[in-house]
C-alpha positions as CSV (number, residue, x, y, z in Angstrom):
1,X,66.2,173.0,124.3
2,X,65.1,169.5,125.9
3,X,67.4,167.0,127.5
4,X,66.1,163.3,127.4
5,X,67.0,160.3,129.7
6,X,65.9,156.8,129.3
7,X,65.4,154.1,132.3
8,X,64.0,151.2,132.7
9,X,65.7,148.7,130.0
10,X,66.7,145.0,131.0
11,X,66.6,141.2,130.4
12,X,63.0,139.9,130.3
13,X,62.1,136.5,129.4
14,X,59.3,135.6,126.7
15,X,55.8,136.9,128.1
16,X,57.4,138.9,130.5
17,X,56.7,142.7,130.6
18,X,58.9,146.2,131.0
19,X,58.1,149.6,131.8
20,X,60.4,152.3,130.0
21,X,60.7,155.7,131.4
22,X,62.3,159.2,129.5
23,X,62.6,162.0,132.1
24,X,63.0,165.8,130.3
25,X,64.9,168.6,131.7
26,X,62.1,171.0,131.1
27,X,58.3,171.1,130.2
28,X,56.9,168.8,127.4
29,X,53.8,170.7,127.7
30,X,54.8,172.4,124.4
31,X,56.7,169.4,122.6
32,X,53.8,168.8,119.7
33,X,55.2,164.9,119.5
34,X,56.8,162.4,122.3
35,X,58.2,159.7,120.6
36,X,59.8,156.0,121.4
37,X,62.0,154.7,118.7
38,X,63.8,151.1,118.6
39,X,67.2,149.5,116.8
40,X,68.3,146.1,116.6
41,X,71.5,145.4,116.0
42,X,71.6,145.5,111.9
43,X,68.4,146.8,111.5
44,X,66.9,150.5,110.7
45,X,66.0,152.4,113.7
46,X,62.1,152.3,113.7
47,X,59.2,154.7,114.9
48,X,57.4,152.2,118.1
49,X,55.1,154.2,119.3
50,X,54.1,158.7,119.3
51,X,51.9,160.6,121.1
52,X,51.2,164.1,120.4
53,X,50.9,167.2,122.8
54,X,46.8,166.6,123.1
55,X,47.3,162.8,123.9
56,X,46.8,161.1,120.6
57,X,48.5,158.1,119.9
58,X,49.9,155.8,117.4
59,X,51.7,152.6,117.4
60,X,53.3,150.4,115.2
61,X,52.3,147.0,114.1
62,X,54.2,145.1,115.3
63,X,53.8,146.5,119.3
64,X,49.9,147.4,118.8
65,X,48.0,146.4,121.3
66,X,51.3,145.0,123.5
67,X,52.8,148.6,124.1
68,X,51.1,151.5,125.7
69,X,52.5,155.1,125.5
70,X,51.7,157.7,127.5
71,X,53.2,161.7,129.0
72,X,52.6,163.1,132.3
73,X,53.2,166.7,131.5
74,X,53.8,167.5,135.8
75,X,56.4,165.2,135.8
76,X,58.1,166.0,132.6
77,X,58.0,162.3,131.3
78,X,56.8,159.6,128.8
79,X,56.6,155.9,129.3
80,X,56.5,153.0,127.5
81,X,54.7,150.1,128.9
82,X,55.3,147.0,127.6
83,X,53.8,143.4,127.6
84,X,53.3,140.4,126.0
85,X,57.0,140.8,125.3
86,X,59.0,139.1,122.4
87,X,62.3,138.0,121.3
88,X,62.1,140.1,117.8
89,X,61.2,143.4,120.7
90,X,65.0,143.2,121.4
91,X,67.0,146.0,120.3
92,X,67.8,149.6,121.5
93,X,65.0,151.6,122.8
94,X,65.5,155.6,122.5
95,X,63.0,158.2,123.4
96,X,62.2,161.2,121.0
97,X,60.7,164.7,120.9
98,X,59.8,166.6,118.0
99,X,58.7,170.0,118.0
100,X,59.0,173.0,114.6
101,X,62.4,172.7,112.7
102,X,64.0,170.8,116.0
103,X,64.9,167.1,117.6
104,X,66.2,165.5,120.2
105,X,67.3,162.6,121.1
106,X,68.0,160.3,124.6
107,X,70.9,158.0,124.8
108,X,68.8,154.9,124.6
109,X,68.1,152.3,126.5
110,X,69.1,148.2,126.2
111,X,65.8,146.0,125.8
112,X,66.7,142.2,125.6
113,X,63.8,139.6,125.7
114,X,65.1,135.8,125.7
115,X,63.0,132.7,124.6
């Protein structure tokens, strides 16, 4: 069992960067994937960025090469750097963890980017 808190959210303008934080309860050591997930008001709820237990990552389109993921395994937490930052990145920004037959979820975090 694996509570998940989001930080770091806020107004940013165009070009502008953020850094989102999700700080668990326990170990992520043995979480196989850390996830950050995004929804627009509207819109599906869509995978942003993963990164498994032995540090892979992935990313989607739309962030790559903007967005950096990453998990500190002492500290019990996974960020979400992000630059470059664009209107069409607004939306709510919820962290993930995946692990057998279970999920969980944090209570999101507001992103909003203005031109």
């Amino acid at each position: 069992q694996v509570q998940l808190v989001e930080s770091g959210g806020g107004l940013v303008q165009a070009g502008g960067s953020l850094r989102l934080s999700c700080a668990a309860s326990r170990s992520i050591l043995s979480i196989n994937t850390m996830a950050w997930y995004r929804q627009a008001p509207g819109k599906q709820r869509e995978l942003v960025a993963a990164i498994t237990s032995g540090g892979s990552s992935n990313y989607a389109n739309s962030v790559k090469g903007r967005f950096t993921i990453s998990r500190d395994h002492a500290e019990n937490t996974v960020t979400l750097q992000m630059d470059s930052l664009k209107p069409e990145d607004t939306a709510v920004y919820y962290c993930n963890a995946r692990w057998l037959a279970y999920t969980a979820w944090g209570q999101g975090t507001q992103v909003t980017v203005s031109s």
